[in-house]
TIDRENDO-703592 format. One record per residue: x, y, z of N, C-alpha, C, O, CB in turn; residue number from 1. Coordinates in Angstrom, 3 decimals. Glycine has a CB too. Layout:
N
     n.px     n.py     n.pz    ca.px    ca.py    ca.pz     c.px     c.py     c.pz     o.px     o.py     o.pz    cb.px    cb.py    cb.pz vopa
        X        Y        Z        X        Y        Z        X        Y        Z        X        Y        Z        X        Y        Z  NUM
...
This chain:
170
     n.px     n.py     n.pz    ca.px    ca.py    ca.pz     c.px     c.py     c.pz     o.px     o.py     o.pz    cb.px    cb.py    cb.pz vopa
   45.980  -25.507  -13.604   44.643  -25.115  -13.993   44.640  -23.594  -14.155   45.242  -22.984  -13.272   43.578  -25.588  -12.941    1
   44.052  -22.849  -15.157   44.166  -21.660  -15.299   43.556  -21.205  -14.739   43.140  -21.893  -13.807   44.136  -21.244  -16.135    2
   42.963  -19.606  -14.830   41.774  -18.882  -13.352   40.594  -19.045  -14.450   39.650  -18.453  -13.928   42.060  -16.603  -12.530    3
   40.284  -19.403  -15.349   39.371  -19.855  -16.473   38.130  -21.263  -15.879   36.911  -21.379  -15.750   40.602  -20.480  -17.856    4
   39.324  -22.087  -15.669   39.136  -23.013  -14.853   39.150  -23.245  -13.787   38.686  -24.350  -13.509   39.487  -23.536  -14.998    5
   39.537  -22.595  -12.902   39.536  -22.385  -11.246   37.546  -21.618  -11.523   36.562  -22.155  -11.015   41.384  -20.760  -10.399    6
   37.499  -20.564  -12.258   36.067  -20.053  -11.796   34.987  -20.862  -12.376   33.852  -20.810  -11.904   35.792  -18.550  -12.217    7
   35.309  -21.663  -13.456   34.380  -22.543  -13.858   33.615  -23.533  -12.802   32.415  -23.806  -12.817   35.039  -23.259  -14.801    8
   34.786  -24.089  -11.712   34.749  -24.995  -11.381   33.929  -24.681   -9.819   32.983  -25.253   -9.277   36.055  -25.556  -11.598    9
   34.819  -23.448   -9.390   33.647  -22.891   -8.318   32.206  -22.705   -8.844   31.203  -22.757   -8.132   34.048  -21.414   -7.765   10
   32.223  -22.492  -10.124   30.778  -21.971   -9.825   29.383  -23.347  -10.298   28.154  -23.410  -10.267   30.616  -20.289  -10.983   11
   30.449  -24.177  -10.667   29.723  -25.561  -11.233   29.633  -26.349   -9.732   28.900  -27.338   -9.700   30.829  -26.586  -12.627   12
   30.240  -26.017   -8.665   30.587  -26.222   -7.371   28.794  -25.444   -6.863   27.750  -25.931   -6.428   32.402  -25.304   -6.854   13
   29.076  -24.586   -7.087   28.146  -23.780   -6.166   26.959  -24.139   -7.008   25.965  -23.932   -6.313   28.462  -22.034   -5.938   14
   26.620  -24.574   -8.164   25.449  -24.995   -8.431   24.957  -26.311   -8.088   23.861  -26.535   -7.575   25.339  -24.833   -9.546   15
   25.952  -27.286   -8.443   26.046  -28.594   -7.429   25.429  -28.766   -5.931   24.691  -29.707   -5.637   27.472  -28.797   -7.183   16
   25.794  -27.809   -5.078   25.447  -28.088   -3.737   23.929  -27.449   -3.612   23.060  -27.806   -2.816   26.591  -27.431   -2.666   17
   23.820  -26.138   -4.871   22.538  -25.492   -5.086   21.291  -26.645   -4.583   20.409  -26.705   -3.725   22.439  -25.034   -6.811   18
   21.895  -27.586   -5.824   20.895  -28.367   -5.995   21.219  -29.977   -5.716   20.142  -30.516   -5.967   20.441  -28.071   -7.329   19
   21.795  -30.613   -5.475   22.303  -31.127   -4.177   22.741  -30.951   -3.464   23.952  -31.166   -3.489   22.701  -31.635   -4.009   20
   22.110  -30.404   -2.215   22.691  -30.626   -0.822   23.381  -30.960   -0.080   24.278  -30.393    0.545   22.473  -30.880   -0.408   21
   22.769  -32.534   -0.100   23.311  -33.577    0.416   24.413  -34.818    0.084   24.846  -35.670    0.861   22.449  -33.934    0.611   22
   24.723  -34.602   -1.417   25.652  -35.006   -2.257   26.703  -34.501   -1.803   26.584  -33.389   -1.287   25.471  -34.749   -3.501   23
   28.128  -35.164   -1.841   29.194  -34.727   -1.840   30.003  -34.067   -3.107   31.158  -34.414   -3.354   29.685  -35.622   -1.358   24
   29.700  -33.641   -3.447   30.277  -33.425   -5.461   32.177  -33.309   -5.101   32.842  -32.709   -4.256   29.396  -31.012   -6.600   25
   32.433  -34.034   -6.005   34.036  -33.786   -6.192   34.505  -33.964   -7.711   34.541  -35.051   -8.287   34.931  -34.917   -5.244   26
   34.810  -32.904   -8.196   35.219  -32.940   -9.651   36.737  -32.546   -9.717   37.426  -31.745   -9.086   34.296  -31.903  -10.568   27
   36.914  -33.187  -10.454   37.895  -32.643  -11.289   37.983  -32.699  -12.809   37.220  -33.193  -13.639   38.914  -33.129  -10.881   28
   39.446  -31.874  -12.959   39.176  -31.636  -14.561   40.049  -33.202  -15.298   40.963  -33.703  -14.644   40.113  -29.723  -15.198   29
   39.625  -33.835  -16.688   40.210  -34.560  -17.474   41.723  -34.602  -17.569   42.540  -35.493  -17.338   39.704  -34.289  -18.495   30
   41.812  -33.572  -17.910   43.569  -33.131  -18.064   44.535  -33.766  -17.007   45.480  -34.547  -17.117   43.830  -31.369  -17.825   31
   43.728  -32.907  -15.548   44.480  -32.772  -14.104   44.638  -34.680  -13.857   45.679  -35.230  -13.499   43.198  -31.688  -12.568   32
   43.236  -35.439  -14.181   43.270  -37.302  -14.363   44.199  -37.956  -14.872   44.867  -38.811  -14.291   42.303  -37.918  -15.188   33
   44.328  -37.544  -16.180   45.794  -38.108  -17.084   46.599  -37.088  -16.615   46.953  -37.070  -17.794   45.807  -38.154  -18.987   34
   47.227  -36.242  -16.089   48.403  -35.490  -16.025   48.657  -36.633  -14.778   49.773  -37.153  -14.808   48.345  -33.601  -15.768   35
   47.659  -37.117  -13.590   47.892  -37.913  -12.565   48.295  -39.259  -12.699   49.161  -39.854  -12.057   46.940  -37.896  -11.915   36
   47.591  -39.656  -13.577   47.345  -41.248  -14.154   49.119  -41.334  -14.351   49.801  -42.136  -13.712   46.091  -41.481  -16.035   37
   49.765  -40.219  -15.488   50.727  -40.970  -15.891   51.717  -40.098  -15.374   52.675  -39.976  -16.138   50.760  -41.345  -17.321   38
   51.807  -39.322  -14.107   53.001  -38.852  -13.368   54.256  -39.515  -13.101   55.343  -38.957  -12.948   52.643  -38.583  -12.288   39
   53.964  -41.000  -13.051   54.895  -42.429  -12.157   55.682  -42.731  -13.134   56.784  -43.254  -12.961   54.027  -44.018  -11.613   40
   54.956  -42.284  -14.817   55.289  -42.747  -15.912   56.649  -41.885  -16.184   57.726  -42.471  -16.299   54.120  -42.660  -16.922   41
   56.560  -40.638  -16.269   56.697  -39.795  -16.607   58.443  -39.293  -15.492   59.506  -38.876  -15.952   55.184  -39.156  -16.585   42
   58.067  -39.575  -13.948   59.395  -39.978  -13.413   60.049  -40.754  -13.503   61.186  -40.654  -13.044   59.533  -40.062  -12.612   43
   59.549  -42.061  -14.243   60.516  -43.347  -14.223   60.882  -42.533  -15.556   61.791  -41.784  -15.196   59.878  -45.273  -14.225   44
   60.734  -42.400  -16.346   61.193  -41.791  -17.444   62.265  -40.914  -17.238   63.407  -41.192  -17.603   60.240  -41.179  -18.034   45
   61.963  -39.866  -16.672   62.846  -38.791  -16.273   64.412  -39.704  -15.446   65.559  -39.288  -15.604   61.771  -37.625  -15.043   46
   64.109  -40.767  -14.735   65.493  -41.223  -14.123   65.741  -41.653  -14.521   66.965  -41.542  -14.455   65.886  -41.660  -13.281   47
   65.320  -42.791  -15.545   65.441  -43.603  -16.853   66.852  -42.862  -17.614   68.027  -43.181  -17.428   63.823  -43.443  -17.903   48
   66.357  -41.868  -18.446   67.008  -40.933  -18.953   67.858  -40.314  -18.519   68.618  -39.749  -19.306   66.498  -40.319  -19.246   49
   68.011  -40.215  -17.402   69.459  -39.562  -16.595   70.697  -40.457  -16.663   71.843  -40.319  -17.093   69.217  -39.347  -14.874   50
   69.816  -41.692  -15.902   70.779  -43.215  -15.799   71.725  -43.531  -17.169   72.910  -43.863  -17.201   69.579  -44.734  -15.662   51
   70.724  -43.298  -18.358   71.091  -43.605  -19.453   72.352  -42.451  -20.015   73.368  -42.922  -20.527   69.781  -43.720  -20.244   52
   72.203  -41.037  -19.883   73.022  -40.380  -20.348   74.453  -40.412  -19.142   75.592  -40.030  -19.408   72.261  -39.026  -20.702   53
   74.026  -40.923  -17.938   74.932  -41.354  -17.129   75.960  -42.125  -16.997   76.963  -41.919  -16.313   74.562  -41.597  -16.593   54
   75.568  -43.527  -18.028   76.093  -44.832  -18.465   76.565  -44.794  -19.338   77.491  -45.565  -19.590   75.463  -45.741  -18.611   55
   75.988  -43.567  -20.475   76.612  -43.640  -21.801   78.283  -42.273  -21.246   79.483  -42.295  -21.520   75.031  -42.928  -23.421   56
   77.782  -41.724  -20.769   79.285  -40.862  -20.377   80.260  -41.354  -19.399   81.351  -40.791  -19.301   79.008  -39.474  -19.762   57
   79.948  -42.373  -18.659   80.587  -42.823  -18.154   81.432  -44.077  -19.218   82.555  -44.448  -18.878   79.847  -43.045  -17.047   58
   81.025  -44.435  -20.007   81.196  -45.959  -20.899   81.925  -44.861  -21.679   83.040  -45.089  -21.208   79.635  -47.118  -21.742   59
   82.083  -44.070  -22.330   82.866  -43.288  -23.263   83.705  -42.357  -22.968   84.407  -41.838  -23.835   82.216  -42.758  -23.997   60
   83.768  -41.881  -21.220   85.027  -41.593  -20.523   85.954  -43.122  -20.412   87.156  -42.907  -20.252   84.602  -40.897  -18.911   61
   85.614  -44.433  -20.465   86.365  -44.973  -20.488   87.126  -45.347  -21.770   88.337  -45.562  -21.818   85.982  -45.628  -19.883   62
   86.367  -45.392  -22.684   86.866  -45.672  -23.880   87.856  -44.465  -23.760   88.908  -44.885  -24.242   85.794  -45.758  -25.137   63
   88.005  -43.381  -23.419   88.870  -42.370  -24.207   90.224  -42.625  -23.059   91.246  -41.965  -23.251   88.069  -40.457  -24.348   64
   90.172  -43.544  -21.948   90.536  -43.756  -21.055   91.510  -45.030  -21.783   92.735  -44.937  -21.855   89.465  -43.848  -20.005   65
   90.754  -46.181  -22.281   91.144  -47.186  -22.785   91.711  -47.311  -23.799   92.648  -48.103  -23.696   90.502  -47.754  -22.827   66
   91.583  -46.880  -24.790   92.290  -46.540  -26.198   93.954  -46.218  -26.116   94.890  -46.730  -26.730   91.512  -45.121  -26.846   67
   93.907  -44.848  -24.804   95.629  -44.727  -25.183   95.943  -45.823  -24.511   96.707  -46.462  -25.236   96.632  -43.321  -24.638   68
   95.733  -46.487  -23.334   96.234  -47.494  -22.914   96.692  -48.791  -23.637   97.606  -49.566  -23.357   95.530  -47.686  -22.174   69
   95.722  -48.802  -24.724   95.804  -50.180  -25.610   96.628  -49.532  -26.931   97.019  -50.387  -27.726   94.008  -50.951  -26.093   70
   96.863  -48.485  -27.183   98.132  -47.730  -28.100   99.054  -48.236  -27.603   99.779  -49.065  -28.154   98.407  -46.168  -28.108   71
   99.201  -47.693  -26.165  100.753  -47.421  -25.733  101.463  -48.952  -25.927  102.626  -49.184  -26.260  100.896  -46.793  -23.884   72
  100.317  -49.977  -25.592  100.994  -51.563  -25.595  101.336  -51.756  -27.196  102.394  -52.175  -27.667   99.713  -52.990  -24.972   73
  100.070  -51.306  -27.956  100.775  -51.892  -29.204  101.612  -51.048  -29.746  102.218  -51.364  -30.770   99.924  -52.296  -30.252   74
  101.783  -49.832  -29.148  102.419  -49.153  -30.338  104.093  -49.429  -31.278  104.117  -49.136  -32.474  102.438  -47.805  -29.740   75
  105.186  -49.910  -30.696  105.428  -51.215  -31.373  104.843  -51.893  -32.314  105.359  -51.779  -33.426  105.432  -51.954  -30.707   76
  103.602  -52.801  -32.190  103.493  -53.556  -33.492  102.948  -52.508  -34.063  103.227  -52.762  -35.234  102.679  -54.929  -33.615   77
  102.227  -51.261  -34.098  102.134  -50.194  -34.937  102.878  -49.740  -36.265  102.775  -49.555  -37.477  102.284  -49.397  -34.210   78
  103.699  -49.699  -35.151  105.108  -49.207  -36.083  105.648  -50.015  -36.997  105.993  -49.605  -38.105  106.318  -48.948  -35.301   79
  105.782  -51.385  -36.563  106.069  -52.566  -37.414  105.172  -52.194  -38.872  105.610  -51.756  -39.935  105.529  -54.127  -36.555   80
  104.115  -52.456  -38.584  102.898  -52.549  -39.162  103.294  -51.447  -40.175  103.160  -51.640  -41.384  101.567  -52.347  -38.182   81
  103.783  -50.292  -39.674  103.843  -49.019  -41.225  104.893  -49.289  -41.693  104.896  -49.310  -42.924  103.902  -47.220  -41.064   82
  106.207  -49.607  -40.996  107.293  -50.432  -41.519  107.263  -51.115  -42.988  107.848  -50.802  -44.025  107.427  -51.469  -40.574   83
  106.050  -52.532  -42.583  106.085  -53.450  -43.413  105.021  -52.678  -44.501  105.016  -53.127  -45.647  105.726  -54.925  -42.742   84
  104.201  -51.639  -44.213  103.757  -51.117  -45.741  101.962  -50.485  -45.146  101.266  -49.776  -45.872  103.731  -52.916  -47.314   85
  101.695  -50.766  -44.285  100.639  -50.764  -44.176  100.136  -49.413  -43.693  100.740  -48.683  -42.907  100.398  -51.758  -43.546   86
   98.911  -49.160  -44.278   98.461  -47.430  -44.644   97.934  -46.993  -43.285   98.111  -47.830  -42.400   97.027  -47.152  -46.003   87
   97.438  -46.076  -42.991   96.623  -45.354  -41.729   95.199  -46.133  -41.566   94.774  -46.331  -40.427   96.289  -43.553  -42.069   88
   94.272  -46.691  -42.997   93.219  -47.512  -42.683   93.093  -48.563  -42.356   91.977  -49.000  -42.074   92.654  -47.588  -43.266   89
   94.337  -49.400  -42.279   94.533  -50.749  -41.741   94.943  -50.667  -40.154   94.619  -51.513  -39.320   95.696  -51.508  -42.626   90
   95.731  -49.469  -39.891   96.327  -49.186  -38.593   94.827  -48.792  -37.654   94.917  -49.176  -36.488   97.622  -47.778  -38.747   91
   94.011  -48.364  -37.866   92.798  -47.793  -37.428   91.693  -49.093  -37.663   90.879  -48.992  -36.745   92.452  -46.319  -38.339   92
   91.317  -50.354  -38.586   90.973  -51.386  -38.389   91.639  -52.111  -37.672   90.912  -52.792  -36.949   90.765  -51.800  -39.211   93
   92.715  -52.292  -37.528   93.230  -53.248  -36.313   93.496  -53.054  -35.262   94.073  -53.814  -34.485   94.102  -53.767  -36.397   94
   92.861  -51.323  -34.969   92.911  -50.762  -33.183   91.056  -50.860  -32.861   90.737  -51.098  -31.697   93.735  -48.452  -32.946   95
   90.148  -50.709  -33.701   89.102  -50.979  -33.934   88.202  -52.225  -33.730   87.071  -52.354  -33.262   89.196  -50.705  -34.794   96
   89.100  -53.093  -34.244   87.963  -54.649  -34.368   88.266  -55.341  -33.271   87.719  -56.443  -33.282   88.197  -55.864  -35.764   97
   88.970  -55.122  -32.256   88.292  -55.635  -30.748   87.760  -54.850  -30.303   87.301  -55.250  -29.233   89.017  -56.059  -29.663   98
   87.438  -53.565  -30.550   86.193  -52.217  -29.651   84.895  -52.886  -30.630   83.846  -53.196  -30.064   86.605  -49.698  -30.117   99
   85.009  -53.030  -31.730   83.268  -52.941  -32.618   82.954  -54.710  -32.199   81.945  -55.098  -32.787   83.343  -52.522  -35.161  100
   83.539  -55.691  -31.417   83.335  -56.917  -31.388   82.723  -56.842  -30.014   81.703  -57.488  -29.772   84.534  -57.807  -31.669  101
   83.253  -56.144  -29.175   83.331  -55.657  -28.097   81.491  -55.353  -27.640   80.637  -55.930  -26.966   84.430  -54.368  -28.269  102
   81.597  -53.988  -28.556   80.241  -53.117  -28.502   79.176  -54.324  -29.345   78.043  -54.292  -28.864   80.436  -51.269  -29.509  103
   79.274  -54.968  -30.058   78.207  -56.140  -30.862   77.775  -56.730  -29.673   76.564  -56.624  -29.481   78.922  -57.429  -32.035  104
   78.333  -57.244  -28.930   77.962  -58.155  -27.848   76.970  -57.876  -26.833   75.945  -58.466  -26.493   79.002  -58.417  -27.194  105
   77.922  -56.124  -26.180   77.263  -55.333  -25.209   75.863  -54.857  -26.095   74.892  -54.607  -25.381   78.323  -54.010  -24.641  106
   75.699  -54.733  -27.321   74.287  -54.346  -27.868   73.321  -55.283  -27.775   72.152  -55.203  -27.398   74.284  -54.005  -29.218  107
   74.013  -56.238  -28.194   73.136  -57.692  -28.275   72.373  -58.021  -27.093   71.221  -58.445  -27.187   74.066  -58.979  -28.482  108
   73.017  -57.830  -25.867   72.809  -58.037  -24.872   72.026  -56.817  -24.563   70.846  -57.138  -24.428   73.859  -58.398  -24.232  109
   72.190  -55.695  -24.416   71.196  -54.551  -23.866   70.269  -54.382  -25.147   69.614  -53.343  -25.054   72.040  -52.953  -23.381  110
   69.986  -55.182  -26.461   68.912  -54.789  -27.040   68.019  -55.831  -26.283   67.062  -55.350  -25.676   68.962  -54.777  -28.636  111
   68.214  -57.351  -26.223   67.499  -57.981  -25.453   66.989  -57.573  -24.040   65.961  -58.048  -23.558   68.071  -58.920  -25.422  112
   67.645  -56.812  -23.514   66.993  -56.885  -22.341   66.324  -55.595  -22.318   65.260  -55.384  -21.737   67.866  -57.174  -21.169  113
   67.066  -54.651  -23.047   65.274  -53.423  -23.382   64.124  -53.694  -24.072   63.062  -53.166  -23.743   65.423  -52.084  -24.305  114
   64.225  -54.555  -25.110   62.672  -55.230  -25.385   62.193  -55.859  -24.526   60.964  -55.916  -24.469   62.487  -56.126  -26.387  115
   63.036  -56.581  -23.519   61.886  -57.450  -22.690   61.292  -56.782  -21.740   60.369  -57.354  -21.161   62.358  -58.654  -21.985  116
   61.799  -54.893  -21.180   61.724  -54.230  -20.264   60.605  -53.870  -20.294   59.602  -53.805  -19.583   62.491  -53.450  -20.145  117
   61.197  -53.483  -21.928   60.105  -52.161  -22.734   58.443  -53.016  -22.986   57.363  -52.554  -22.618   60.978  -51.567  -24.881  118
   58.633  -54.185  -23.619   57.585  -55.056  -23.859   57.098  -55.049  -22.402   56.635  -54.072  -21.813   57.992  -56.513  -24.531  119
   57.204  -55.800  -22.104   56.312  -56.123  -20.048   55.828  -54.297  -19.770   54.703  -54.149  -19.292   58.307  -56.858  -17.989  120
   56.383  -53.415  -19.968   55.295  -52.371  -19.591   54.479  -51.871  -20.564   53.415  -51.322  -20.277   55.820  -51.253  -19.030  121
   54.803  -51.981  -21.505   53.705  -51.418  -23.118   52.767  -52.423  -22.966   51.663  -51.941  -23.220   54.485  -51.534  -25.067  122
   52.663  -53.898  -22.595   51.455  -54.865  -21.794   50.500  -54.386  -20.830   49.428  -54.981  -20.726   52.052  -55.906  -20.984  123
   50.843  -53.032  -19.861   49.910  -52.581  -18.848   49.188  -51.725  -20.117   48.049  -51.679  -19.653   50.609  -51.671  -17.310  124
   49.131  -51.277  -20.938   48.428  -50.376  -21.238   47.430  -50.853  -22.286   47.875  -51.533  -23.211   49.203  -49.352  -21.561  125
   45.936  -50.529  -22.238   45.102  -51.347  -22.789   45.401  -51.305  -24.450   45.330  -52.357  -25.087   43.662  -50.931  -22.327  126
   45.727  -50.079  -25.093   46.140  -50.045  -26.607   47.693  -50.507  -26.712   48.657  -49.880  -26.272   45.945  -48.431  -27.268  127
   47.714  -51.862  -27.460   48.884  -52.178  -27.851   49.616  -52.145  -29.366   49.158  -52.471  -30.461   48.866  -53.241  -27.410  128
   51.117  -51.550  -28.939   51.686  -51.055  -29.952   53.110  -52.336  -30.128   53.127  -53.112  -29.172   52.045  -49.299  -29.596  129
   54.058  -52.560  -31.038   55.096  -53.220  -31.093   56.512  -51.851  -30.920   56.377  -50.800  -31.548   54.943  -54.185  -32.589  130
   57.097  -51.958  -30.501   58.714  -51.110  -30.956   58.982  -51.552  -31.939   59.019  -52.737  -32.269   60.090  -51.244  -30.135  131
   59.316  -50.150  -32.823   59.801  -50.806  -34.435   61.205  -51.483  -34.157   61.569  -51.269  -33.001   60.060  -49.416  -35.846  132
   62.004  -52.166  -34.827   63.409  -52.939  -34.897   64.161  -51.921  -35.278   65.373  -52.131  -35.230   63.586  -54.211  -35.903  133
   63.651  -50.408  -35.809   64.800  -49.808  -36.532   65.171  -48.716  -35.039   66.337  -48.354  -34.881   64.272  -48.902  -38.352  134
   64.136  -48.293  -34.081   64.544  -47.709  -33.273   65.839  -48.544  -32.502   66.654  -47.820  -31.930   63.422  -47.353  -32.593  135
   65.980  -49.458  -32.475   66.981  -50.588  -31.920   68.280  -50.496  -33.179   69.431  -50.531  -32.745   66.049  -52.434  -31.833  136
   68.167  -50.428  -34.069   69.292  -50.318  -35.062   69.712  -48.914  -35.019   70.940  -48.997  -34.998   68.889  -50.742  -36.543  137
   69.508  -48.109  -35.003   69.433  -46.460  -34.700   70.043  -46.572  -33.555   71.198  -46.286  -33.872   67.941  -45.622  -34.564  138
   70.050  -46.775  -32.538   70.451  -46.628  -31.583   71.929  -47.073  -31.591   72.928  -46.364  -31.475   69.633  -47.127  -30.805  139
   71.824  -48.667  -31.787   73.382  -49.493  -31.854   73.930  -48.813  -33.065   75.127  -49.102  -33.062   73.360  -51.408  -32.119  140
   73.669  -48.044  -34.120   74.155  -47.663  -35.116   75.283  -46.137  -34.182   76.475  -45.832  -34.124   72.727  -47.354  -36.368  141
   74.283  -45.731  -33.763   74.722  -44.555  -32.523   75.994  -44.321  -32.008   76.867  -43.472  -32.191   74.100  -44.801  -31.285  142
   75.844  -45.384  -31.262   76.709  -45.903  -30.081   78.227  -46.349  -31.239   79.302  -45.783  -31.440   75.724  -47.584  -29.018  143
   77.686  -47.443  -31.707   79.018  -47.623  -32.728   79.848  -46.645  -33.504   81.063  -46.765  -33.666   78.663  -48.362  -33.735  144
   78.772  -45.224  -34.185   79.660  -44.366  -35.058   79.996  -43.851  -33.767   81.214  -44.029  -33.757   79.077  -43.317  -36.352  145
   79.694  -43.318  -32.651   80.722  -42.392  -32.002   81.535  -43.067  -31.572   82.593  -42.448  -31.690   80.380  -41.551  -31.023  146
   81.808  -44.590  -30.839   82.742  -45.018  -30.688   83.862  -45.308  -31.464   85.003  -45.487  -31.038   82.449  -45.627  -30.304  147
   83.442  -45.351  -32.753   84.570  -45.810  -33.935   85.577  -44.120  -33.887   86.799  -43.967  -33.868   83.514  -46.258  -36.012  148
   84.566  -43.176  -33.881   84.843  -41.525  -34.198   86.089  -41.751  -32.924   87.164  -41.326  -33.347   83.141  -40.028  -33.832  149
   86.193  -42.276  -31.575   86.794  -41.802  -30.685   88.030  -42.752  -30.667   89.020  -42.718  -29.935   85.970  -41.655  -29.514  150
   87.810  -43.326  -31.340   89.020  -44.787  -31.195   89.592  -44.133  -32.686   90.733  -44.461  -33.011   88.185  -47.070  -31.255  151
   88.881  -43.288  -33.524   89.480  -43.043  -34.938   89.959  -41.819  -34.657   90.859  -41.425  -35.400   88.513  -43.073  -36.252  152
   89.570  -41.035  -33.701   90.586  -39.771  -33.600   91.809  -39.769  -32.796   92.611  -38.837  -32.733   89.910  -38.651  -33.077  153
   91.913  -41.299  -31.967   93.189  -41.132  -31.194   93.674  -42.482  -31.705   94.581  -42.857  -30.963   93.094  -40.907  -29.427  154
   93.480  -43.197  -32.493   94.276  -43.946  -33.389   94.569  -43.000  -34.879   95.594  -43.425  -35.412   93.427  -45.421  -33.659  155
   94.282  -42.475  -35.240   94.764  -41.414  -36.361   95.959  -40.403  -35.594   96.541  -39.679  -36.401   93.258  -40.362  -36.957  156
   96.335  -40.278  -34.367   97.693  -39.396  -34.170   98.205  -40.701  -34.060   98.383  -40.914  -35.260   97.982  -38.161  -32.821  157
   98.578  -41.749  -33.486   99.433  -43.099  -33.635   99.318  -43.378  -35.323  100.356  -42.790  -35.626   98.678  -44.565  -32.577  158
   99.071  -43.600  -35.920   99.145  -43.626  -37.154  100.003  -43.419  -38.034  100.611  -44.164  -38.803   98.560  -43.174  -37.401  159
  100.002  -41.898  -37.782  100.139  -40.837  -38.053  101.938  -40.639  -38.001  102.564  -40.490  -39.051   99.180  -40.054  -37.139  160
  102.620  -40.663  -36.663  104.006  -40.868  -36.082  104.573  -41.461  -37.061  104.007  -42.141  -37.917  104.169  -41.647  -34.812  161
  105.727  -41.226  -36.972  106.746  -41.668  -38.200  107.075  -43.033  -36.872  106.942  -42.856  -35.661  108.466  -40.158  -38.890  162
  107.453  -44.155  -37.453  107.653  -45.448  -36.829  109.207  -45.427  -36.630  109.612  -46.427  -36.036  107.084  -46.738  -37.756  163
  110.025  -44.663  -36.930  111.916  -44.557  -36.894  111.686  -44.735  -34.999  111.728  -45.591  -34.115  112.994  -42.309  -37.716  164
  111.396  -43.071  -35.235  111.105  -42.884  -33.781  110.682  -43.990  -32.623  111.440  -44.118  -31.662  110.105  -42.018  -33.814  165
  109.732  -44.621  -32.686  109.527  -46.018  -32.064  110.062  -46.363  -31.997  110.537  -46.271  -30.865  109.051  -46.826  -32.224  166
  110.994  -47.441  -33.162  111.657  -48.311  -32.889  113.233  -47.806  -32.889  113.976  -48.768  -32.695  111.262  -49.328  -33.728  167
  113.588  -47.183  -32.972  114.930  -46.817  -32.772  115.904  -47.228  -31.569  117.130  -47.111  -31.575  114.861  -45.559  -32.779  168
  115.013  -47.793  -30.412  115.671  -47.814  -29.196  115.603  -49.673  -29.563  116.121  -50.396  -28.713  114.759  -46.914  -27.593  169
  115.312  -49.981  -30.136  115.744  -51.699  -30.618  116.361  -52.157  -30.959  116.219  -53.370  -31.109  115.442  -52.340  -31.209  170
């Protein structure tokens, strides 16, 4: 509250008791009501949002975790693979399409269960709104280009390797 409003309020105070006495007057300002009303809102939000950038860095320290691991096994049929003719965009789709089958599922599953979250509390509030479908596509769109970006920058140095080297010890 500013000192604008701090003296307003004394002196709407002191006319109050002027002229009621015996009244208890207790005001407050509009603002200070809704700044109160939706405080609860406003922390679940705030941990909401932590959790979330929490889950998402944790889920993409693993991917960068998981990727060389799942190189190092194939890298062999890698090599095969450039051997028999096949370019850097096929080598990068076939390190790819068990991560994007992967992430379809995990979306599928956490878009359902944030509409049903998100829906059941947008119900407490007397003006009702829908979540558009594209904030939900935006999102999984998200999640997918950076994951493809991180599986495509460390499948592009495997790629990349001349395949002699690999297989030479065969």
């Amino acid at each position: 509250m500013s000192d604008v409003g701090r003296t307003a309020k004394q002196d709407f105070d002191q006319v109050f008791k002027k002229y009621f006495p015996l009244e208890d007057g207790e005001f407050k300002f509009f603002d200070e009501t809704i700044s109160n009303f939706y405080q609860s809102d406003f922390r679940v939000m705030k941990v909401l949002g932590m959790a979330t950038l929490m889950a998402l860095g944790i889920s993409f320290l693993g991917l960068f975790a998981l990727i060389p691991f799942t190189i190092a096994q194939r890298t062999k049929e890698i090599s095969i693979r450039k051997v028999l003719g096949a370019g850097t965009m096929e080598i990068l789709m076939s390190l790819s399409k068990e991560y994007v089958w992967l992430m379809a599922v995990a979306f599928g599953l956490a878009a359902i269960l944030t509409w049903y979250l998100l829906n059941s509390w947008l119900q407490e509030f007397h003006f009702k709104i829908n979540m558009p479908y594209e904030l939900y596509v935006a999102a999984g769109l998200a999640v997918l280009l950076a994951s493809l970006a991180i599986v495509g920058m460390q499948g592009y140095k495997v790629a990349q390797r001349n395949p002699a080297e690999v297989l030479k010890s065969e």
